[in-house]
N, C-alpha and C positions, 0 to 999 in steps of 0.2 A: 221549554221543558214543562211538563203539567205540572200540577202539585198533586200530590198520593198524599191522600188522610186515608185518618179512620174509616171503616166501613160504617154507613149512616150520614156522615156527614153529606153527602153529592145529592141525596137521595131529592129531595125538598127543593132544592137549587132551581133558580125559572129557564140558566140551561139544560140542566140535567131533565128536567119535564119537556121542554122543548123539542129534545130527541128523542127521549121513548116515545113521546104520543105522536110522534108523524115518521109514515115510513121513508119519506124522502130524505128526512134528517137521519134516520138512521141508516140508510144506505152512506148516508156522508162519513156517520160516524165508523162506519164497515174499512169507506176506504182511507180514513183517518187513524184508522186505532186507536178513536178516543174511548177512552173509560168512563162510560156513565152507569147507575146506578138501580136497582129493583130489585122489590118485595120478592122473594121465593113464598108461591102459594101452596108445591105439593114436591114431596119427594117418591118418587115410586118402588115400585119393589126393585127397578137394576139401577137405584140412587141416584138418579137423572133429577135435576133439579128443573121446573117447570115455573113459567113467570108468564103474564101478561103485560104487552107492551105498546099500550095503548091500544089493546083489541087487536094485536097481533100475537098469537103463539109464540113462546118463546122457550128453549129449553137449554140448560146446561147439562151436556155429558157428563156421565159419570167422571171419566179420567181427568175431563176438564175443569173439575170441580174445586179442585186444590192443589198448589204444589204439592208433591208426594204420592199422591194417588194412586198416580200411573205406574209410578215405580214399587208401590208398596209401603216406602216408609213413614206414609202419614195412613192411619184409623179412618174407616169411612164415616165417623163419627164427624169429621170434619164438615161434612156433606151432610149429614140428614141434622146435624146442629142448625144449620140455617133456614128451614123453614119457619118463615113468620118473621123471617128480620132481612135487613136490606143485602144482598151481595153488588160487588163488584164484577164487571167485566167487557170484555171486547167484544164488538159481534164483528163473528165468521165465514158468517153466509147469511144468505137470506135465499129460503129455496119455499118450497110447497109441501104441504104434507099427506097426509095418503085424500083426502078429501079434494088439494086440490087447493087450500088455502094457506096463505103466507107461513111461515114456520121461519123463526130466526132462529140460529143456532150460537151460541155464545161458548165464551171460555173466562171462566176467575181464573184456572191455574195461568194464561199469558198475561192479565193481567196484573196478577202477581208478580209474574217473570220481569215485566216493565218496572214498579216498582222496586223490587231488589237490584234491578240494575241502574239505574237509573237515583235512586234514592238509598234503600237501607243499605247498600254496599260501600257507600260514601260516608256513612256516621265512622263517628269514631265516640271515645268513653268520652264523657263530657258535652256531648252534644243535650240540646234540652229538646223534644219531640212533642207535637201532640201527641193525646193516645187516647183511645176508648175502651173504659173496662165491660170486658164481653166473659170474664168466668171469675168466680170468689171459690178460694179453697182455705182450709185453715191455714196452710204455709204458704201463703201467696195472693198475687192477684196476677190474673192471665190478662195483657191489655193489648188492644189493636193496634198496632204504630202505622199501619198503612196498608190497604186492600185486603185486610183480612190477616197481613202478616203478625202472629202472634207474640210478644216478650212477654217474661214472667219477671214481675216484680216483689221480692220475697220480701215477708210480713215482716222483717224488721229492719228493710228500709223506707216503709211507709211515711212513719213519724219516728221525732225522738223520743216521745210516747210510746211506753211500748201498748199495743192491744192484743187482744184475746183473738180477735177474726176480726181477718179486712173487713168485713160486713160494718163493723163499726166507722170507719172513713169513706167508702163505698158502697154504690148499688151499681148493679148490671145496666150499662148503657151510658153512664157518667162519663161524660170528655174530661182528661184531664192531664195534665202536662206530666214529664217525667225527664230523667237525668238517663244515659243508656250508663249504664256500669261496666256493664264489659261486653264483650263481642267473645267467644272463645267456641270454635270449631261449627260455626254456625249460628249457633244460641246466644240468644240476645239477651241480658237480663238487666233491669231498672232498676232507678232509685228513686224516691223520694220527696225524703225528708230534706232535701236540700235546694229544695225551693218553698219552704215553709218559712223561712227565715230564721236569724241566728238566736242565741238567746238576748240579747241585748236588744234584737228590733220585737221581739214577744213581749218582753216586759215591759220595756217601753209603752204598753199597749195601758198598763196598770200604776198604781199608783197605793203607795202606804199611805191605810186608815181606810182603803175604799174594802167593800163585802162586796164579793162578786162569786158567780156562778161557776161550778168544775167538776171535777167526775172525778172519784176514788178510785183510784187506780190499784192500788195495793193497799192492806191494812198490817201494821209491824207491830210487835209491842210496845215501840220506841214514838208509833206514832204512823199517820197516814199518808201515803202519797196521792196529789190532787194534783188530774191535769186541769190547766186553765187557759190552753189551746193545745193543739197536736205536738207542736214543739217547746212546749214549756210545763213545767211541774213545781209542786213543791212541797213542803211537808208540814204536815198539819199534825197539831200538840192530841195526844188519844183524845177520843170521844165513843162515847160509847155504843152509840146506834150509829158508828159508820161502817158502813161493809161494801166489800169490793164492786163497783158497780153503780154505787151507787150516786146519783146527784147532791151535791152539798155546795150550802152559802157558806162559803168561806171570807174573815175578816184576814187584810193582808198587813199581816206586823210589821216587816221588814222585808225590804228586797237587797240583797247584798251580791255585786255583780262581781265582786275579788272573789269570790266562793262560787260563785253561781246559782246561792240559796235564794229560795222566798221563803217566808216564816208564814206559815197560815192558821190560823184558828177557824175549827169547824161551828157556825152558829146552828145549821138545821143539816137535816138532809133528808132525803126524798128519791123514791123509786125513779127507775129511768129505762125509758127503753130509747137504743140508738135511731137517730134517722139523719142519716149521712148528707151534710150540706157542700156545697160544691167546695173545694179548698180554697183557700187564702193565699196568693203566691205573693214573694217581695220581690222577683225580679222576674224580668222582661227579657233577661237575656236569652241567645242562641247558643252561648259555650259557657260549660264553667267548668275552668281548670282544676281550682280549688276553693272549696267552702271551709271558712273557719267560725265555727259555730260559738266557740266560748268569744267572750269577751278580752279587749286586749289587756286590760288591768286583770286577768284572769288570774289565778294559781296555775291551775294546769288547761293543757291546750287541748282542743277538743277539735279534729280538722279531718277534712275527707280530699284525698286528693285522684283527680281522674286523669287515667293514662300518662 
């Protein structure tokens, strides 16, 4: 059975250049149905998407551009979205064009159709996927799980940190792992935060008496919240030039794991603008049943549990 990733990843591959640049490989890939990989260079005025393939012509139909298409219920946005980035698909023919030269004819939507059959139809919640984030929205992030196939991951399964915009843990084009949360009537939606690990393996990270680097999250009158990774926080005694947003050296008084507190004193702080680094995962697995996020000496339990 292939493997279905993200769109992007095949692209660069020494097979996947193999067969676009030789037509004899790609007659092979024709009667194979393999899925290999290319740049969309032009979308024209009846959304045909057009590619080069290895100096042979190559174009993707309108209809064939996306599940949905054909039918109506995907946006042709789908389609002129992909100029300048890599798609996915089969070739379908390989015929001649009005000149008289090579012309391949391709399809993403059977490609897709292999994919869902073959892979996204087989997850279940709990499953952990590659994915690549291909759109940021204030309440989400839209990510690839496989040939272009879309899940939306909503912004407050990201981190246990809450943020403002995924743009803060993300940029467009980032591979990045995810939890599927539910499947319901087609729509696929992600999770997270739960492969960031729990709080007990965060802290574990740190240590009382050390000053270290974190982002204000919220400012209270009681005091400030400082993340000090994606999945960990803590509260810092007022100070007076912290404000939301912003980066502060925080000194760490206590970590107390029955509570789930860290005690923080804020030393400095300092402007910040985000620039999203790849995440930090603590597990390797392919299923997770159930994440229990507090600690077992906890007070209260703090647990996500799938399907």
């Amino acid at each position: 059975m292939p493997i279905f990733l993200p769109e992007g990843n095949l692209l660069n591959t020494e097979e996947n250049q193999l067969y676009i640049n030789n037509p004899e490989k790609l007659r092979e890939a024709q009667a194979r149905q393999k899925i290999l990989e290319a740049k969309v260079l032009v979308c024209d005025q009846g959304h045909n998407l057009h590619l080069n393939l290895g100096g042979m012509r190559a174009i993707i139909p309108r209809e064939e551009g996306a599940i949905g298409i054909r039918e109506g219920t995907v946006r042709d946005i789908a389609v002129i979205s992909r100029v300048n980035r890599p798609v996915c698909f089969v070739v379908t023919d390989i015929t001649a064009d009005e000149s008289g030269e090579p012309l391949a004819i391709l399809s993403r939507e059977k490609a897709q159709k292999m994919c869902y059959n073959n892979y996204i139809d087989t997850l279940i919640p709990g499953d952990v996927v590659n994915a690549r984030v291909s759109h940021l929205e204030t309440f989400g992030v839209f990510a690839d799980i496989g040939c272009g196939v879309v899940a939306l991951m909503p912004i407050d399964t990201i981190s246990v940190s809450r943020i403002e915009h995924p743009r803060e843990r993300f940029s467009v084009g980032m591979n990045i792992r995810a939890v599927i949360k539910s499947i319901e009537n087609g729509r696929i939606s992600l999770s997270h935060k739960e492969l960031l690990g729990t709080w007990q393996q965060n802290a574990d990270m740190f240590s009382q008496g050390e000053t270290v680097t974190g982002i204000i999250r919220s400012v209270e009158s009681y005091g400030s919240f400082v993340e000090l990774t994606p999945n960990l926080a803590g509260l810092a005694e007022t100070h007076p030039s912290a404000r939301e947003g912003m980066q502060a050296s925080v000194y760490i008084k206590s970590i107390i794991p029955r509570k789930m507190k860290i005690k923080l004193i804020i030393i400095d702080t300092f402007s910040y603008s985000y620039s999203p680094k790849e995440p930090k995962y603590f597990t390797s697995e392919s299923h997770i049943k159930r994440f229990t996020y507090s600690p077992d000496c906890s007070q209260r339990l703090v647990e996500t549990e799938f399907g």
